[in-house]
C-alpha positions in Angstrom: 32.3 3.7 10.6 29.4 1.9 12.4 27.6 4.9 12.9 27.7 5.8 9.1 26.5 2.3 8.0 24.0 1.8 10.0 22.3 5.9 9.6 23.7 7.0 5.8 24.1 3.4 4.5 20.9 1.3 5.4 20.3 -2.3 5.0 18.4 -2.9 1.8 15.8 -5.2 3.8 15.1 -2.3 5.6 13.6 0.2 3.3 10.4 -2.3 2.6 9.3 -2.4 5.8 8.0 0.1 8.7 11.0 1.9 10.9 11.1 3.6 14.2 9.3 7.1 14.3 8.5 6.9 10.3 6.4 9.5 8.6 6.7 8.9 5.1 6.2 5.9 2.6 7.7 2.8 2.0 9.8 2.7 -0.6 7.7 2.2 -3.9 8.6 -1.2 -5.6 5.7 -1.4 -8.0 4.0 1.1 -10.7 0.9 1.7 -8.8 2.6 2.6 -5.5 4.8 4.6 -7.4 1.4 6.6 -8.6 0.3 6.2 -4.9 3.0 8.2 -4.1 3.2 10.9 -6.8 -0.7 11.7 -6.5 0.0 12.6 -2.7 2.9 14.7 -3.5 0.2 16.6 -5.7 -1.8 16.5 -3.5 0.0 18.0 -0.6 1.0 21.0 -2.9 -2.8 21.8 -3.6 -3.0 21.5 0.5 0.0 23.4 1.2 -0.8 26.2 -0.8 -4.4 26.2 0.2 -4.0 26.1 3.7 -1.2 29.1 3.6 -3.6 31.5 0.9 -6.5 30.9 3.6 -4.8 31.4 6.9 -3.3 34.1 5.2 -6.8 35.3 4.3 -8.2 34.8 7.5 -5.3 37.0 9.4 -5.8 39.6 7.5 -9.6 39.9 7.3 -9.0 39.2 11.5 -6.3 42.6 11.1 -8.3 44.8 8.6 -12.0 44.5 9.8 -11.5 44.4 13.7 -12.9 46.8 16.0 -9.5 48.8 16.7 -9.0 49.4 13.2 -12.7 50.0 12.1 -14.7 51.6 14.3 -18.4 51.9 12.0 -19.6 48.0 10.9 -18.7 47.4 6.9 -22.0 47.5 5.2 -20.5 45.2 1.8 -23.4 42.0 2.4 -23.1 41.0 -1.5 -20.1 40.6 -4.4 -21.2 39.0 -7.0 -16.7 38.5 -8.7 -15.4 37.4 -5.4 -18.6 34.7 -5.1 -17.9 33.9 -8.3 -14.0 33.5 -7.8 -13.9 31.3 -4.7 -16.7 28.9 -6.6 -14.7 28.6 -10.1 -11.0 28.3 -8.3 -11.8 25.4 -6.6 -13.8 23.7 -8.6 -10.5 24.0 -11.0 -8.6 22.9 -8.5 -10.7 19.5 -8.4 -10.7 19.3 -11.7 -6.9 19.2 -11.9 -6.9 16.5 -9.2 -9.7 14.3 -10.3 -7.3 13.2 -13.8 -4.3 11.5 -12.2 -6.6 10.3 -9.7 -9.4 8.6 -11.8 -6.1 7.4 -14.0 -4.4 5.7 -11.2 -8.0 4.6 -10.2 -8.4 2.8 -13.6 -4.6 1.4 -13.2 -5.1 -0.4 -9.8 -8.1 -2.0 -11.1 -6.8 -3.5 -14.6 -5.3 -7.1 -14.8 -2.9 -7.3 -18.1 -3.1 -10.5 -18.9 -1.8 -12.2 -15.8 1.7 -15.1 -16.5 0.8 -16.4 -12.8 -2.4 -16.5 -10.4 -2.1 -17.1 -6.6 -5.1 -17.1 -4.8 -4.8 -15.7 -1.2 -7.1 -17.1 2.0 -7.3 -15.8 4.8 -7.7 -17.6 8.2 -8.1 -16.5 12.0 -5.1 -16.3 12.1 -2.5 -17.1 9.2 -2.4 -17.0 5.6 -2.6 -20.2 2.9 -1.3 -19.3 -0.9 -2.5 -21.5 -3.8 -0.1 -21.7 -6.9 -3.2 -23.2 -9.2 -0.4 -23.1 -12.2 1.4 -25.8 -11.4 0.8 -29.3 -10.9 2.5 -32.2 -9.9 2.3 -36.1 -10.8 -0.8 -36.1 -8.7 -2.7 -33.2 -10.2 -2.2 -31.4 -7.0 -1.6 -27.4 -7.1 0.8 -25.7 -4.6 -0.5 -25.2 -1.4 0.8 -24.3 1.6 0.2 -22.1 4.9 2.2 -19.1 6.0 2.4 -18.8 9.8 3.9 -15.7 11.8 7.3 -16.9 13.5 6.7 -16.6 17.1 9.5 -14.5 19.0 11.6 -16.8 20.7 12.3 -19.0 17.3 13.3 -15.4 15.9 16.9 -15.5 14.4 19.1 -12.9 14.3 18.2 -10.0 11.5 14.2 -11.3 11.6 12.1 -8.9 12.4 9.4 -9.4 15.4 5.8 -9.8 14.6 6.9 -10.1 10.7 8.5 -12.8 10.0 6.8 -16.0 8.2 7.7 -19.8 7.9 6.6 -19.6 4.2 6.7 -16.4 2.1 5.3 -15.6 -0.7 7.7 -16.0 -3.9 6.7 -14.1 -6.7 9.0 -13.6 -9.8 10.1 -9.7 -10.7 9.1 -7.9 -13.8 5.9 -10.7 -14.6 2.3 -9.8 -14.6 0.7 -11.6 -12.0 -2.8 -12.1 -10.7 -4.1 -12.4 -7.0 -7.3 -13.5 -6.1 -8.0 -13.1 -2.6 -10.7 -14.4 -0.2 -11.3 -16.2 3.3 -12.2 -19.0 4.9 -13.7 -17.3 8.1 -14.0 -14.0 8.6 -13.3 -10.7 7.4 -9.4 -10.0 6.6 -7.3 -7.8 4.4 -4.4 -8.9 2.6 -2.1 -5.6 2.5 1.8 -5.0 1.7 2.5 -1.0 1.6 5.3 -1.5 -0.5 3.4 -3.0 -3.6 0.6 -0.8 -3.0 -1.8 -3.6 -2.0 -5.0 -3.6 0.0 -7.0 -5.8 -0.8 -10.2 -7.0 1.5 -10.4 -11.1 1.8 -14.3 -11.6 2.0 -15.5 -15.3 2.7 -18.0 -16.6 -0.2 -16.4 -13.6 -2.8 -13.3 -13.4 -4.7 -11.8 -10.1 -5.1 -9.0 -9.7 -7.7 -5.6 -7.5 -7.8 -2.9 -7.4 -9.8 0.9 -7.2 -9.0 3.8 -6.3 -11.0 7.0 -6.2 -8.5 9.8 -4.2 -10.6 13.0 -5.0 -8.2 14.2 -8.1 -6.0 13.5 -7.9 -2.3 11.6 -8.9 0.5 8.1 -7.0 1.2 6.6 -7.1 4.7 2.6 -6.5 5.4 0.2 -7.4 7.7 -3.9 -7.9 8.1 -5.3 -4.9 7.8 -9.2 -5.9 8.9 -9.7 -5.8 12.4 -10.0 -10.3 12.1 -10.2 -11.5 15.9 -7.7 -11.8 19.0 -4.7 -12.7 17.3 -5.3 -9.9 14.0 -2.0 -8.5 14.9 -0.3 -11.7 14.0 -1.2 -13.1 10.7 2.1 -10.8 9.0 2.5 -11.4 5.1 6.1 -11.4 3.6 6.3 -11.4 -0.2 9.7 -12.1 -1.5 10.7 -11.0 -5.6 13.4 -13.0 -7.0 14.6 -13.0 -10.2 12.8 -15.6 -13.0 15.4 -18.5 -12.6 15.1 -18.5 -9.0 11.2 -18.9 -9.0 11.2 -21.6 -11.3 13.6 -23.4 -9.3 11.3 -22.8 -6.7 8.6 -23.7 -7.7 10.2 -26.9 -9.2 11.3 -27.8 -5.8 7.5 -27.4 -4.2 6.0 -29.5 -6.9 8.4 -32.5 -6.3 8.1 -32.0 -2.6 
């Protein structure tokens, strides 16, 4: 019974985050990583077939024109079809992929009229969200910093080197902004899950958009090579559903 829950049944938490000896994708939780995912699936057909028709291709010319089996030279130098054929055909074949590509392109880069912005910083080496939404009797946004969990305050079911103090809560099924930058250096703020990858640049404000369709907990990391400790600065993004955030949020601005 163990054996079955843990291999044929496993924990939901699980499936947004890297496993042992993976070689796929995360599983998609947002429209563009669903796209993400679809356009290498085309992709790898095109390559598939490709690479078979051409080491097919090559064996056989390697078969037909070797010494054994001819033993005067060929004297065809020129033909004018087959030139013509192996020009058109892939040319085609980029034409097919350049439409869901440029589409999903277009997709990643469009902001539909944002409910919520967060703006992102980087720092060697945590992260600091800003909930500029909200304010409180003060006129003070929501600020705070999310540090790694180092490994012996680990509880049990955290996972090591990915675990945060304070995640990221985002509501499901909303439109919502990020605008990323950093305070230092050069980082990337990056959750495979969500199909984000976006480069935190001090002095410039780069923009993404996120629309997270199902609850959960999402787990990224830096992905710019930031300094010593760029291996731990881990982001964790957690979806809930609408009445959660707002009591969330509610409790951060009276804090």
């Amino acid at each position: 019974m163990v054996f079955f829950t843990l291999f044929f049944l496993p924990a939901k938490g699980l499936c947004d985050t890297a496993e042992n000896w993976q070689l796929g994708f995360q599983d998609p939780a947002t429209p563009i990583m669903e796209g993400i995912i679809n356009l290498h699936h085309d992709l790898m057909f095109f390559i598939c077939v490709i690479s078979i028709f051409v080491t097919w291709m090559l064996g056989r010319t390697l078969w037909h024109f070797s010494q054994h089996q001819n033993k005067s030279p060929s004297s065809l130098s020129h033909g004018t079809l087959i030139e013509i054929v192996w020009t058109v055909t892939p040319a085609f074949i980029l034409l097919i992929i350049a439409i869901p590509s440029f589409s999903l392109l277009y997709a990643m880069d469009e902001v539909i009229s944002p409910a919520i912005t967060i703006k992102t910083l980087g720092h060697q080496w945590y992260w600091s969200y800003e909930y500029s939404d909200y304010l409180n009797e003060e006129n003070e946004a929501v600020i705070y910093d999310s540090y790694m969990i180092p490994e012996e305050d680990l509880q049990n079911g955290q996972l090591r080197l990915l675990e945060v103090d304070n995640r990221m809560v985002v509501p499901i099924n909303t439109h919502i902004r990020l605008i990323v930058s950093a305070a230092d250096v050069l980082h990337s703020w990056a959750v495979p899950s969500l199909g984000i990858k976006c480069d935190a640049i001090p002095g410039r404000l780069n923009q993404t958009s996120l629309f997270i369709k199902r609850e959960g907990v999402y787990y990224g990391q830096c992905s710019e090579i930031c300094g010593i400790n760029h291996g731990f600065m881990p982001i964790v993004v957690e979806a809930v559903s609408l009445p959660y955030y707002i009591s969330w949020i509610s409790n951060k601005l009276n804090e």
